[in-house]
C-alpha positions in Angstrom: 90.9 55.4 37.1 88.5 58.3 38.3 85.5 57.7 35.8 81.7 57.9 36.7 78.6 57.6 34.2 75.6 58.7 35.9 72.1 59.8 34.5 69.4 62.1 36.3 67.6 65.3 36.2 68.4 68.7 36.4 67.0 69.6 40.1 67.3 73.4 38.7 68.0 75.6 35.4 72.1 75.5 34.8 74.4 78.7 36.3 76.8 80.3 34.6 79.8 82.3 35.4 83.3 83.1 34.2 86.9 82.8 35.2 88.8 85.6 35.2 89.9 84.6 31.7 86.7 84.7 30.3 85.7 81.0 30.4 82.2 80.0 31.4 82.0 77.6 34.4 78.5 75.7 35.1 76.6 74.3 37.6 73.4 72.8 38.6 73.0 70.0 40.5 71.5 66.4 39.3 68.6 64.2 41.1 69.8 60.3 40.8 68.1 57.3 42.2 69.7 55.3 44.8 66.9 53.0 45.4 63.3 52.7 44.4 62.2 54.7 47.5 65.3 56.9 47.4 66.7 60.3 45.2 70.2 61.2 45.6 71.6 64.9 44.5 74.8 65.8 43.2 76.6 68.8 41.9 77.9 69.1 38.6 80.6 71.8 37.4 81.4 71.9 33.7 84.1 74.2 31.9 85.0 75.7 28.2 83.0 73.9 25.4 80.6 71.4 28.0 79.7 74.7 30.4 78.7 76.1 26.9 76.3 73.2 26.2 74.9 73.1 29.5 73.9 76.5 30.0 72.4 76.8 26.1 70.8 73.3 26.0 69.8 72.1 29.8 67.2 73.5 31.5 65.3 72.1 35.3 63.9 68.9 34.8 66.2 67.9 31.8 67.2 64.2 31.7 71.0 63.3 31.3 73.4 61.1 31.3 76.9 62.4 31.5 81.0 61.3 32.2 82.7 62.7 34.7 85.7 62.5 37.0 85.0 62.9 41.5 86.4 65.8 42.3 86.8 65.6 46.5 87.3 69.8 48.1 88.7 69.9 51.4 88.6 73.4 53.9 88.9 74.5 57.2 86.2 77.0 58.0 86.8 80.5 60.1 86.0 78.4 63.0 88.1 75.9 62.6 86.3 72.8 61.5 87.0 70.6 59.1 84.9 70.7 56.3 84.4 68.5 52.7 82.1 68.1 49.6 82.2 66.1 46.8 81.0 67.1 43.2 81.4 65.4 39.7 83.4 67.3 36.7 81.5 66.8 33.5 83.5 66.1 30.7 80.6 64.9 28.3 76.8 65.3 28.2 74.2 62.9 26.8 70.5 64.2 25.9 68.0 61.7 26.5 65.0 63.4 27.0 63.1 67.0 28.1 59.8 68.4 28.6 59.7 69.1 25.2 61.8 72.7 24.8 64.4 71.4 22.7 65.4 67.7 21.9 64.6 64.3 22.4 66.8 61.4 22.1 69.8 63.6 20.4 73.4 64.1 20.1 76.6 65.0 22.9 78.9 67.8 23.2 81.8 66.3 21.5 80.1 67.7 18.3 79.3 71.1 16.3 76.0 70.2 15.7 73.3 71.4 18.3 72.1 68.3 20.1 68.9 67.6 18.0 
């Protein structure tokens, strides 16, 4: 099973672009603690209805928790080395808390209602 629940902050405002179909793709990337003395960043992609939410809702600073499955890239670069990253696929978005431009405490994006 490839499932991960992590929650963290927004390290920057969500980016949005669009497949050649039309269908929004986000990013940003999250802050998470690994230890008291530690932060950890990650990226984070979402598509169709979560990229939505993302880039309307989430803003820098933004606390979260989401679901996602590790999605693991491998390339060879024009000079030949090996390369790799790791990112997580959001497939649902919890709103704990923000500065106070939007919503406290409130809903997912599994529903119609705006997460407030």
């Amino acid at each position: 099973m490839n499932q991960v629940t992590i929650t963290g902050n927004l390290g920057q405002d969500p980016e949005t672009r669009y497949s050649q179909n039309g269908d929004p793709i986000c990013t940003f990337n999250l802050a998470f603690r690994l230890s008291k003395d530690k932060t950890g960043w990650i990226k984070i992609t979402c598509f169709g209805k979560t990229a939505e939410v993302a880039e309307t809702y989430l803003h820098k600073g933004a606390k979260i928790l989401l679901s996602a499955t590790i999605d693991h890239n491998k390339w060879e670069t024009e000079e030949g080395q090996q390369r790799s990253s790791i990112q997580l696929i959001a497939n649902r978005i919890e709103f704990i808390k923000t500065d106070g431009r939007g919503f406290e405490n409130g809903g997912n994006h599994d529903s119609d209602d705006p997460p407030f």
